[in-house]
Every structure is written in C-alpha cells, then in structure tokens.
NUTOR-239616 format. One line per 2 residues: number of its first residue (from 1); their letters; for each residue x, y, z of C-alpha. Coordinates in steps of 0.1 Angstrom, whole numbers, plus 5000, padded with zeros to 4 digits. Layout:
! NUTOR-239616
NUM) a) X/Y/Z | ...
//
This chain:
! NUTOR-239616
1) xx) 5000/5000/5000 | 5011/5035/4991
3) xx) 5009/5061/5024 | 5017/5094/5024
5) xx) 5032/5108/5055 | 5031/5149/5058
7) xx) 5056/5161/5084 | 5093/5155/5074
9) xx) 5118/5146/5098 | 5096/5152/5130
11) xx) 5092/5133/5157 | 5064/5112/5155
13) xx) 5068/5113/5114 | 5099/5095/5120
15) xx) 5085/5074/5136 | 5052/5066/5120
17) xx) 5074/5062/5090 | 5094/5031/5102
19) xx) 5064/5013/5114 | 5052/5016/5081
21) xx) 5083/5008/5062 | 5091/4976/5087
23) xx) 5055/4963/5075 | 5064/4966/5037
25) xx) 5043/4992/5027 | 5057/5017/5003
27) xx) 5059/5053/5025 | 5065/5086/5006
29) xx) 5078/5111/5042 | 5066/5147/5023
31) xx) 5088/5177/5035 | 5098/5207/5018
33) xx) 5134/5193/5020 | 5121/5165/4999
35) xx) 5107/5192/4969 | 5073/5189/4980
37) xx) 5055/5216/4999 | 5019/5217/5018
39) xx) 5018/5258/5020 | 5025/5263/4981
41) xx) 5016/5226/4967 | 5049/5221/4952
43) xx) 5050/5179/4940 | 5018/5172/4961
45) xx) 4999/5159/4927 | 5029/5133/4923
47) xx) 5034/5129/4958 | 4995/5116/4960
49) xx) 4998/5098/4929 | 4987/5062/4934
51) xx) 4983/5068/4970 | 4957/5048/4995
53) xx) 4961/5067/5031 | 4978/5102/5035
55) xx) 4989/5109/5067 | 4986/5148/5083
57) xx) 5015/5153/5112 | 5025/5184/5096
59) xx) 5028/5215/5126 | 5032/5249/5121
61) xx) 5059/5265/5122 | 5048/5296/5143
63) xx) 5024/5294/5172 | 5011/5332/5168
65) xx) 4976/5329/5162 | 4970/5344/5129
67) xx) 4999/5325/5115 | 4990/5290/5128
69) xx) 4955/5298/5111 | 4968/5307/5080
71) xx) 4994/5274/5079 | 4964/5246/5088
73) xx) 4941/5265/5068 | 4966/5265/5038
75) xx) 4982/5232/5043 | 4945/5213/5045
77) xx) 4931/5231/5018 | 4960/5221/4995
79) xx) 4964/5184/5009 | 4927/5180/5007
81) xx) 4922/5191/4970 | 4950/5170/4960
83) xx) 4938/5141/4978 | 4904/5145/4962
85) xx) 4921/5147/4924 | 4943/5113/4933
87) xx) 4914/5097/4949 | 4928/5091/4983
89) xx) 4909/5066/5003 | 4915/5079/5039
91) xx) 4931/5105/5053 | 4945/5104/5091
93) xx) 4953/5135/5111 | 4966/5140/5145
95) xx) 4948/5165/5165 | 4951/5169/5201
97) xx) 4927/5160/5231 | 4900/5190/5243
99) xx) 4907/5209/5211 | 4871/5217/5208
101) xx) 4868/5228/5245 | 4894/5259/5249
103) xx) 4881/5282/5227 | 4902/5307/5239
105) xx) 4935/5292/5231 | 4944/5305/5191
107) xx) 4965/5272/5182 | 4936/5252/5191
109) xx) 4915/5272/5172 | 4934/5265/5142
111) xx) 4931/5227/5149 | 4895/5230/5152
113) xx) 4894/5248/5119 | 4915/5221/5104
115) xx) 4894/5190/5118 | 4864/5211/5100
117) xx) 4879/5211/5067 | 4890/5174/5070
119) xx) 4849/5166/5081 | 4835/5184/5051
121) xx) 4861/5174/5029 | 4846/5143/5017
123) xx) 4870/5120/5020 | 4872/5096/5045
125) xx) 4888/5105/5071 | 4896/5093/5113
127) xx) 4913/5123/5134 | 4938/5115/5162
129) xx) 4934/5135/5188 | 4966/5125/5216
131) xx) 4971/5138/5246 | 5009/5161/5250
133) xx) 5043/5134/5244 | 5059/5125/5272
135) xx) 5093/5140/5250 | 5078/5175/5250
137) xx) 5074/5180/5290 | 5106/5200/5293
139) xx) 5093/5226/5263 | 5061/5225/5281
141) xx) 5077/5229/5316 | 5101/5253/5304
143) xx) 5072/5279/5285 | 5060/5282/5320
145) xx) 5092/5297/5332 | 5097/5330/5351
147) xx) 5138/5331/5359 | 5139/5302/5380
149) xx) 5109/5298/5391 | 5086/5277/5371
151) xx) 5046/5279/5376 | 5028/5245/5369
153) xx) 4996/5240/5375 | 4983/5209/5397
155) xx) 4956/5200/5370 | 4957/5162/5356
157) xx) 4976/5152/5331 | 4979/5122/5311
159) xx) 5014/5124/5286 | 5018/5102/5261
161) xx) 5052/5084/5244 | 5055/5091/5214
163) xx) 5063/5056/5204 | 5029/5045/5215
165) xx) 5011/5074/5193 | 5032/5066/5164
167) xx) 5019/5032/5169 | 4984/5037/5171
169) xx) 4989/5062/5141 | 4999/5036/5122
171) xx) 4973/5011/5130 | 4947/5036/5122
173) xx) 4960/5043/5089 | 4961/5007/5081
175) xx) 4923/5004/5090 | 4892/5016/5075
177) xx) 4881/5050/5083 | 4860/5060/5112
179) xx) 4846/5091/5101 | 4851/5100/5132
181) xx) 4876/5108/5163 | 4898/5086/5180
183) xx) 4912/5098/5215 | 4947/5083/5228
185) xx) 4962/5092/5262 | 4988/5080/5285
187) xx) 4982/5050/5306 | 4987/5072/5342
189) xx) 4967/5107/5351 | 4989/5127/5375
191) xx) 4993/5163/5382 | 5013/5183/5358
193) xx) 5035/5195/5386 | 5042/5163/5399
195) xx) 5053/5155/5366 | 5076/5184/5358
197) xx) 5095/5179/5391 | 5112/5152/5377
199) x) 5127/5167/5348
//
C-alpha cells in the first residue's frame, strides 16, 4: 500500500514512518526538503499519485495565532484538494485532546478549523486527537518559566510516548476509516506539577 506521510523529519513522522516501512508498505515522508511543499503545493499531485492513506503530522511552524491559522488553513486546503484529484481513500490526522473545549486558546482554534475542513472534505477521514508526548514535558515545563521559578499547575495530566502514538497512528491508517475521532492518552493521570519535578 502506498501512504503518504506529511511532516518530514519530526518526531512522530519518524517514527510513523518506520512502522510503516518495517511492514512493507511503500511510504513517501513529504517535507519541503524533499521538493514537496503543503503551504504552496509544490509535487503534492505526484506525491498523492497512486496513493491509498495520507497521513497529516505536519505543525506549524509559528504558534502566533494568525499565523497557525493561515498554515492549517493553507496546508489542509492544498492536501485535501489533491487528495480529492488522486482519489485518496483515507486521510488520518493528529489532533490533540480538548481541542474543541478551549476556545480561547488560538493554536487550538486553528486545529478545530483544520478537523472542520477534514469533516467536510469528503473524504474519509479518522482524526487522532493524543494527549501532549511524554518528549515535550521539558518545552512544556520550560514555557512556563519565570527566571527560576517555574509555575505549573496541579491539574491532571495524562502524557503520552510518542512511540505509543506513532503506533496507534499507524494502525489507524492501516484500518478503515471511522469518520470519526479517536482519543489516545497516557496509561497514568497525574498532576502536571508532579510531573515536571522530575525533569
């Protein structure tokens, strides 16, 4: 099976990558540094071409609001139409848990706008949504720095390895599509600032 995975060298692409390789499917890992591009839709027609499941792990870049907008809005606009013209058969995104319940937060509204355009897109589809990577706890830690001090709030958490999500992204890609949401989280809920005191 062909798969598209959008996303380059990141993290979980990497990863999602070799799963799919190890099981023999063929796996195109779209970048700019390959030549193909989601912003501008440089080789996305013959990236798609022949293509069963695309993957979406692509982030943006910036995190101001307006900009991570723009880059979702962009990116699934482009992916989508040239999904449609190759005849994809699902497309998988990862999305993150409670992205439809904090409103106030811009980079979640940009994820809520992208999970729209993947609904009404018309092709089948399954969204991940994953709770935060157990790998990004010191960046998320470390943005709630003041000098030394760091502020963390008590609330649950539930991280996730990134292993595990690249896993399940896999296996979901490899299924049929759910039309629907799937939510992943870490086996353990503890609070955040237990957590970060053992970074």
């Amino acid at each position: 099976m062909k798969i598209v995975v959008i996303g380059g060298p990141g993290l979980l692409s990497s990863k999602t990558v070799a799963i799919l390789r190890q099981g023999g499917h063929e796996v195109v890992a779209v970048s700019p540094k390959s030549g193909i591009n989601i912003i501008t839709g440089e080789g996305l027609k013959d990236a798609m071409a022949g293509a069963q499941v695309v993957i979406d792990l692509a982030n943006s870049p910036s995190f101001e609001d307006q900009a991570v907008l723009e880059f979702f809005d962009t990116s699934g606009r482009n992916l989508l139409a040239a999904e449609a013209a190759a005849d994809v058969r699902h497309h998988v995104a990862l999305s993150i848990v409670g992205t439809d319940r904090m409103p106030d937060n811009g980079y979640l509204r940009a994820k809520v706008a992208q999970e729209k355009l993947i609904k009404t897109s018309g092709i089948p589809y399954t969204i991940i949504r994953s709770t935060p990577f157990l790998e990004f706890l010191g960046t998320i830690a470390g943005s709630n720095a003041d000098g030394n001090m760091v502020r963390i709030s008590p609330g649950l958490f539930q991280p996730i390895a990134a292993d595990n999500v690249a896993a399940i992204v896999a296996d979901v890609a490899l299924a049929a599509p759910r039309n629907g949401i799937v939510e992943v989280a870490g086996p353990e809920r503890t609070p955040s600032n237990e957590i970060a005191g053992y970074l």
